[in-house]
Backbone as CSV, one residue per row, in Angstrom:
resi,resn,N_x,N_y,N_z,CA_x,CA_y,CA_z,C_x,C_y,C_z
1,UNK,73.525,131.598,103.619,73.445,131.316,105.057,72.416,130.220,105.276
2,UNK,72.554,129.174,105.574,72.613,128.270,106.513,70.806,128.698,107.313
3,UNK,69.548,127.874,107.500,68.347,128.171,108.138,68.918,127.975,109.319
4,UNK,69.821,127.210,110.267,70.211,127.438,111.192,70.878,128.499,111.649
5,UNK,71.551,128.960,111.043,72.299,129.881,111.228,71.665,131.055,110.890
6,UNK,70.601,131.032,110.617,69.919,132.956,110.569,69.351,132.687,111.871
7,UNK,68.713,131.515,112.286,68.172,131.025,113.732,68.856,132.245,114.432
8,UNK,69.757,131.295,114.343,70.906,131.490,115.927,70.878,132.973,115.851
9,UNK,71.143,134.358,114.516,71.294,135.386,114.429,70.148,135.967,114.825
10,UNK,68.885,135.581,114.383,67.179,136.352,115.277,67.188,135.869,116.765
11,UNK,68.104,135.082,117.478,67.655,134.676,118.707,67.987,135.632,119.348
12,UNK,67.937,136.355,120.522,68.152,137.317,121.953,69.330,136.826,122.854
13,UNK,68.285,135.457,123.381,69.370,135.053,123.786,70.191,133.452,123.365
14,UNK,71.117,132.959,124.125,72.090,131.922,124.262,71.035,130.768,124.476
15,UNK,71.153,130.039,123.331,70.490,128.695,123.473,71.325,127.789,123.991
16,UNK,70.849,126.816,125.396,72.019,125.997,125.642,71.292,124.068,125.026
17,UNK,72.333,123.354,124.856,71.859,121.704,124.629,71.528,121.402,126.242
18,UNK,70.680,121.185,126.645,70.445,120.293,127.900,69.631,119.119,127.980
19,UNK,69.262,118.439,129.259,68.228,117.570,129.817,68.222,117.699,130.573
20,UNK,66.369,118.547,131.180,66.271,118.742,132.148,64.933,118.491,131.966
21,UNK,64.275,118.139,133.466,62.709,117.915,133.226,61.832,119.223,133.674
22,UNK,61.091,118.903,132.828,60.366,120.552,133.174,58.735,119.807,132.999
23,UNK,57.727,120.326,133.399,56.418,120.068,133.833,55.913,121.548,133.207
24,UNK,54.553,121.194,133.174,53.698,122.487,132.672,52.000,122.529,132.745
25,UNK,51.972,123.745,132.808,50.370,123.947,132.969,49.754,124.176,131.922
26,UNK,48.676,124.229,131.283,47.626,124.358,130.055,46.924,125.580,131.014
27,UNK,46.824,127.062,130.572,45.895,127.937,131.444,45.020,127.907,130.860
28,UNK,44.582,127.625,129.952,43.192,127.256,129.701,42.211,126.052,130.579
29,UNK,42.433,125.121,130.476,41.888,124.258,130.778,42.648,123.247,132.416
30,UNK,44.086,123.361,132.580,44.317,123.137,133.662,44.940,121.979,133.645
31,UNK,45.473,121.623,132.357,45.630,120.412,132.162,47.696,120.131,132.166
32,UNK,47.787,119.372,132.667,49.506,119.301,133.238,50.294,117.926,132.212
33,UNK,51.641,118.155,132.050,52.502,116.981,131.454,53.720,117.406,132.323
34,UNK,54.448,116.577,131.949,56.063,116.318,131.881,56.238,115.692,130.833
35,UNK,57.882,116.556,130.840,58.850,115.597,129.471,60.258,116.340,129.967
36,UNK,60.915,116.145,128.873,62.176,116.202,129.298,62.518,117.818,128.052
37,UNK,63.048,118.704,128.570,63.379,119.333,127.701,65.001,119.480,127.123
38,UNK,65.157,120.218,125.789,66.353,119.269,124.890,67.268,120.815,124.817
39,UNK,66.882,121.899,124.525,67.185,122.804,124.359,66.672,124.076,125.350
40,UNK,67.527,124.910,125.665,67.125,126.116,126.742,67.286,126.898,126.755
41,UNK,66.620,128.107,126.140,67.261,129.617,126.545,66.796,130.681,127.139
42,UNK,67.042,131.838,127.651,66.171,132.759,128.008,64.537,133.110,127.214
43,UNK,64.898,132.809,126.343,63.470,133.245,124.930,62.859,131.994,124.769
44,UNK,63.062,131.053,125.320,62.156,129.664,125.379,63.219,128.297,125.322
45,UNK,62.390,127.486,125.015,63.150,126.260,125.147,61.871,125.261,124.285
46,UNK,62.723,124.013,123.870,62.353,122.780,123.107,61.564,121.441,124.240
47,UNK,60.853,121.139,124.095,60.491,120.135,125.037,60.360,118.688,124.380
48,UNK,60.773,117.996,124.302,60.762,116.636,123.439,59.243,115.688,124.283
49,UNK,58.840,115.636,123.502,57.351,114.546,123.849,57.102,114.372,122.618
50,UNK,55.894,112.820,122.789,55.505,112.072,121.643,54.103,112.720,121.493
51,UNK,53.746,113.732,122.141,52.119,113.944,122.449,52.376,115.935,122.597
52,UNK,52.925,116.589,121.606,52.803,118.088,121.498,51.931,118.884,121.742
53,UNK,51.549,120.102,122.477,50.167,120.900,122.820,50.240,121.351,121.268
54,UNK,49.290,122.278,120.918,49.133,122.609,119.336,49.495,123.678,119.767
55,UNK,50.138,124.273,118.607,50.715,125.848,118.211,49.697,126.871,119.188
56,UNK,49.912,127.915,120.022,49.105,128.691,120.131,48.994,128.742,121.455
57,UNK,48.908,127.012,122.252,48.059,126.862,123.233,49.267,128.100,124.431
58,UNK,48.566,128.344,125.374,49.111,129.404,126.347,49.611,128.510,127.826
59,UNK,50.481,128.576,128.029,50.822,127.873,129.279,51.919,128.086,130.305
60,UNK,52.619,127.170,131.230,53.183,127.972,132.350,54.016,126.854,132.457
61,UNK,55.033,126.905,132.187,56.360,125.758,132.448,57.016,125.490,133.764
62,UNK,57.428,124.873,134.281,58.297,125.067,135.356,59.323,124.055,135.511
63,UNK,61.004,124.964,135.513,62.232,123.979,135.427,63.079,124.387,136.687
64,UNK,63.896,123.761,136.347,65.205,123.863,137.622,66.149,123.264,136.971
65,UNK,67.575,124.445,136.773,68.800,124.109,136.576,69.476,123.277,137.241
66,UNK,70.323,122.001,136.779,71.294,121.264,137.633,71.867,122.633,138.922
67,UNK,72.252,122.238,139.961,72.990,122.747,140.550,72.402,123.914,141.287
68,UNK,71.189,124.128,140.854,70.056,125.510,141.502,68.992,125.418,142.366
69,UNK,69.384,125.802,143.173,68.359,125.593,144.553,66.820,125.845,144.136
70,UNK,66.786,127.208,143.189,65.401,127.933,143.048,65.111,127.061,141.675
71,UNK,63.397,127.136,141.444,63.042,126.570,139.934,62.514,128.171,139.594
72,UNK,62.380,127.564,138.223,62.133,128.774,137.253,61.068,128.632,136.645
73,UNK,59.365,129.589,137.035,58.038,129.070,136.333,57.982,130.549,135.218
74,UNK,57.784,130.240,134.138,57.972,130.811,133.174,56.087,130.945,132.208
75,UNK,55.602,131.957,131.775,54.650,131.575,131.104,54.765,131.875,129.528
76,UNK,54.111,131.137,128.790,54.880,131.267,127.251,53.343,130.525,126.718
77,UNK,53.744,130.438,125.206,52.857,129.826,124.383,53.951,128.669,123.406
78,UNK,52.964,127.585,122.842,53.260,126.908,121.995,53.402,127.555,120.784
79,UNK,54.843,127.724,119.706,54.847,128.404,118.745,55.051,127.100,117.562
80,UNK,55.370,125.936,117.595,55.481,124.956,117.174,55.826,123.634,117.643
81,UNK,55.038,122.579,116.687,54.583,121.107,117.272,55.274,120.365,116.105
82,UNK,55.990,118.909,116.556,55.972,118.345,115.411,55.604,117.057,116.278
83,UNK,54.979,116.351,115.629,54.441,114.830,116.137,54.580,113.634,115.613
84,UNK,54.361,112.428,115.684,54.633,111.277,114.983,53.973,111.634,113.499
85,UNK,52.772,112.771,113.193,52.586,112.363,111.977,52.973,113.655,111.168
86,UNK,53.814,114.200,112.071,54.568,115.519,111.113,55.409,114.964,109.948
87,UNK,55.192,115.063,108.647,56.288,114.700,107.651,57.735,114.596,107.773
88,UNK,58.274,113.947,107.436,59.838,113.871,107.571,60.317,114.190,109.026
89,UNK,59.901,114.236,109.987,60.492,114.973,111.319,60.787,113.000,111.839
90,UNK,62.104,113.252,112.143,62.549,111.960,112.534,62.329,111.788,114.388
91,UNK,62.157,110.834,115.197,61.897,110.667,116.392,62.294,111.970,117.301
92,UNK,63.635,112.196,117.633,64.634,113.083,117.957,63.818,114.821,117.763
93,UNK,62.550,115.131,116.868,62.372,116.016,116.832,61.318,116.521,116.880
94,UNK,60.656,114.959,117.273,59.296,115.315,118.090,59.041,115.987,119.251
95,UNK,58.097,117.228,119.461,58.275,117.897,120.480,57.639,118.969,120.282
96,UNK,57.473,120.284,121.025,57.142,121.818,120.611,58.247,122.900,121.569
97,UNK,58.077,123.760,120.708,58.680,124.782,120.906,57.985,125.621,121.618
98,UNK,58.539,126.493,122.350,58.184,127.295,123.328,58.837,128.831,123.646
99,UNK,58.210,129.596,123.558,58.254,131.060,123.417,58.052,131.459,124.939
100,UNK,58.779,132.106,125.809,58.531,132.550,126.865,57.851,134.137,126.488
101,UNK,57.082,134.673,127.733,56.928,135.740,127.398,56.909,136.783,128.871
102,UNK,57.164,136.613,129.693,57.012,137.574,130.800,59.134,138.035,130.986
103,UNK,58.810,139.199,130.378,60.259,139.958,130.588,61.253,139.545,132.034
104,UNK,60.356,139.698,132.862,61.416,139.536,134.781,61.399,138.497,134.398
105,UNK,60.763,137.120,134.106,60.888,135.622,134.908,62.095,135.655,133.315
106,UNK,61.801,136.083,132.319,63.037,135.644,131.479,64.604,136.383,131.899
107,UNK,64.606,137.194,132.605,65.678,138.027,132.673,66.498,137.177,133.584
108,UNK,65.568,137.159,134.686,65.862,136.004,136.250,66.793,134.506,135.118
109,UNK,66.220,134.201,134.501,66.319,133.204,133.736,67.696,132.970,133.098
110,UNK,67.789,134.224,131.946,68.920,134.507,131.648,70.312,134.557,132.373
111,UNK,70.259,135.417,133.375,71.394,135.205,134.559,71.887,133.924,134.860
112,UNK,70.584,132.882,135.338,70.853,131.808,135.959,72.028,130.755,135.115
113,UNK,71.269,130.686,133.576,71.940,130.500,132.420,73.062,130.583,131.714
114,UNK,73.632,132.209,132.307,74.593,132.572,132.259,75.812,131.807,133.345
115,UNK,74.909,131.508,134.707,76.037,131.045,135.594,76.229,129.427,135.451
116,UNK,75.096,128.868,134.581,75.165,127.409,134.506,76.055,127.139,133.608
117,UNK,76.015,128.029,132.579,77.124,128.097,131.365,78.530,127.784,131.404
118,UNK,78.736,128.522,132.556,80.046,129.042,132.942,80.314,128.011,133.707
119,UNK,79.474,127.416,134.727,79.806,126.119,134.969,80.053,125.353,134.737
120,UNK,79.783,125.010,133.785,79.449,123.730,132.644,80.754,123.807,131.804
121,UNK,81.191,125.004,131.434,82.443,125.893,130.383,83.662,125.069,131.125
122,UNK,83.616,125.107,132.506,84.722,124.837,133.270,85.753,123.736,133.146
């Protein structure tokens, strides 16, 4: 089996491909970005930037689905970074990963996901 493919089998939920911009908070220190994020699911999402928070850091995202009136502020941690001087990681995969962690704002999340899906499916 395939490292992608055990991925996809430990995930919860439905990872979707998107671009959407999402913004975020640093609760530590207070400190804010934007970028564009690449990947989305209830259990976190991918954020593509040239400038990654480091593994660990704790923070508070906030997105909005095409087509969705409400945004979605989510709080999570950085679980992985890759940057211009990460080995072998080609442009395309610069970025960090992101772990949501508050159960309601992911559930809320999930649904929404579910109906963008289906939209999108159409």
């Amino acid at each position: 089996m395939s490292r992608a493919s055990a991925l996809r089998q430990q995930r919860r939920y439905r990872r979707l491909t998107v671009r959407l911009d999402v913004s975020w908070l640093v609760e530590d220190d207070g400190r804010v970005g934007t970028a564009v994020a690449t990947t989305l699911g209830a259990g976190g999402l991918f954020i593509a930037t040239e400038a990654p928070l480091a593994p660990g850091t704790q923070l508070r995202v906030r997105l909005r689905l095409p087509g969705d009136g409400d945004s979605h502020e989510l709080a999570g941690r950085v679980v992985w970074a890759n940057s211009a001087s990460t080995p072998g990681v080609p442009p395309s995969g610069r970025g960090m990963g992101i772990s949501f962690s508050e159960r309601n704002a992911q559930a809320r999340l999930a649904v929404d996901l579910e109906r963008y899906a289906v939209s999108t499916d159409a």
